[in-house]
C-alpha positions in Angstrom: -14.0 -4.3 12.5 -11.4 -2.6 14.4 -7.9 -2.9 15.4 -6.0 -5.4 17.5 -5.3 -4.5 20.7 -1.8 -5.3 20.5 -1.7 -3.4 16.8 -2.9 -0.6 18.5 -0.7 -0.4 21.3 2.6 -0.7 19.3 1.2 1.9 17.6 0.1 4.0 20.4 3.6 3.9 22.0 6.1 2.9 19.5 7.5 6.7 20.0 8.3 6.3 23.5 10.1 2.3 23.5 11.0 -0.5 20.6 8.9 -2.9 19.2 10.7 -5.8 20.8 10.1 -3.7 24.4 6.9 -3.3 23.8 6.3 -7.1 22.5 7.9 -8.7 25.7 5.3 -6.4 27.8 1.8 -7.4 25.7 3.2 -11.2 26.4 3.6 -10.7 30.2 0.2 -8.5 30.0 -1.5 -11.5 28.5 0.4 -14.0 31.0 -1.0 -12.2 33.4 -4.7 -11.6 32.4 -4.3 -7.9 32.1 -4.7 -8.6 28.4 -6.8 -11.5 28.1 -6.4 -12.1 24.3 -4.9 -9.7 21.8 -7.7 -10.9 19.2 -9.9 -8.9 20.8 -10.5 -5.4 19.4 -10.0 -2.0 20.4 -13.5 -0.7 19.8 -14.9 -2.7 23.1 -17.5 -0.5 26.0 -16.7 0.4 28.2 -13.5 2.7 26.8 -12.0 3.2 30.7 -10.9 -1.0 29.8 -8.6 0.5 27.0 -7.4 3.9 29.0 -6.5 1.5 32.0 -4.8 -0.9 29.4 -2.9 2.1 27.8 -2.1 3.5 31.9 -0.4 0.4 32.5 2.1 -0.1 30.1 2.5 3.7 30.1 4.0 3.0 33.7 5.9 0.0 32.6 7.8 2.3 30.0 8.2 5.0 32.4 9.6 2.6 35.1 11.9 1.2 32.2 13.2 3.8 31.3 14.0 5.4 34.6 16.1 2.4 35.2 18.0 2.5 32.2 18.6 6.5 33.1 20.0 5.1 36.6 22.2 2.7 34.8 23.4 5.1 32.7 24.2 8.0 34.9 26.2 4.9 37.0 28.2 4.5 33.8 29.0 8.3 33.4 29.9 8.4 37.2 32.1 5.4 36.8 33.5 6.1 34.1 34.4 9.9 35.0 36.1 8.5 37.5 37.9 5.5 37.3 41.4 5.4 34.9 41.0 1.8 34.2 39.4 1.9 30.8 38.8 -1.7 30.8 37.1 -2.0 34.4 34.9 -4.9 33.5 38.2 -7.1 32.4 40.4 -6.3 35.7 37.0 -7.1 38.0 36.3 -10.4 36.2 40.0 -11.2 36.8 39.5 -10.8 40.4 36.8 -12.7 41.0 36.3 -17.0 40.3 33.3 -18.0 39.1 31.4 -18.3 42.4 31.7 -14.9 43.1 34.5 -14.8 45.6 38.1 -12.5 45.7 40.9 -14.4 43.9 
């Protein structure tokens, strides 16, 4: 008997994001019917069903992580930049809690 899909992916990619990532992702891959149950095992025919399974949460990672590289060169930028050390505290100030200038 082989492995579980969803064994075998956390295992596949667990290098490249967390556990908990890579969790939330098999869930909305099941929601969706990308996955249509993680009891089924790895060693299925045709093998392109696994590669395309593997390709697609290979792009969700990448796309993950090329936001989290935007948000983090943002910080740097900001951060570079501003003198107010505690940005988040003066903005909040400004603003009520429907989103308009105070």
């Amino acid at each position: 008997m082989g492995e579980r899909i969803d064994q075998f992916l956390l295992e596949e990619f667990r290098d490249q994001a967390s556990e908990e990532y890579l969790n939330e992702q098999l869930q909305i891959l099941t929601k969706e019917k990308i996955i249509h149950d993680c009891t089924f095992f790895v060693n299925w025919t045709p093998p392109c069903h696994r590669d395309n399974l593997k390709r697609i949460l290979q792009i969700q990672i990448n796309y993950q992580k090329q936001k989290n590289e935007k948000k983090l060169l943002l910080a740097r930028v900001f951060y570079h930049y501003c003198d107010i050390y505690d940005i988040l505290d003066l903005i909040k100030d400004q603003y009520d809690m429907n989103n308009r200038i105070v």
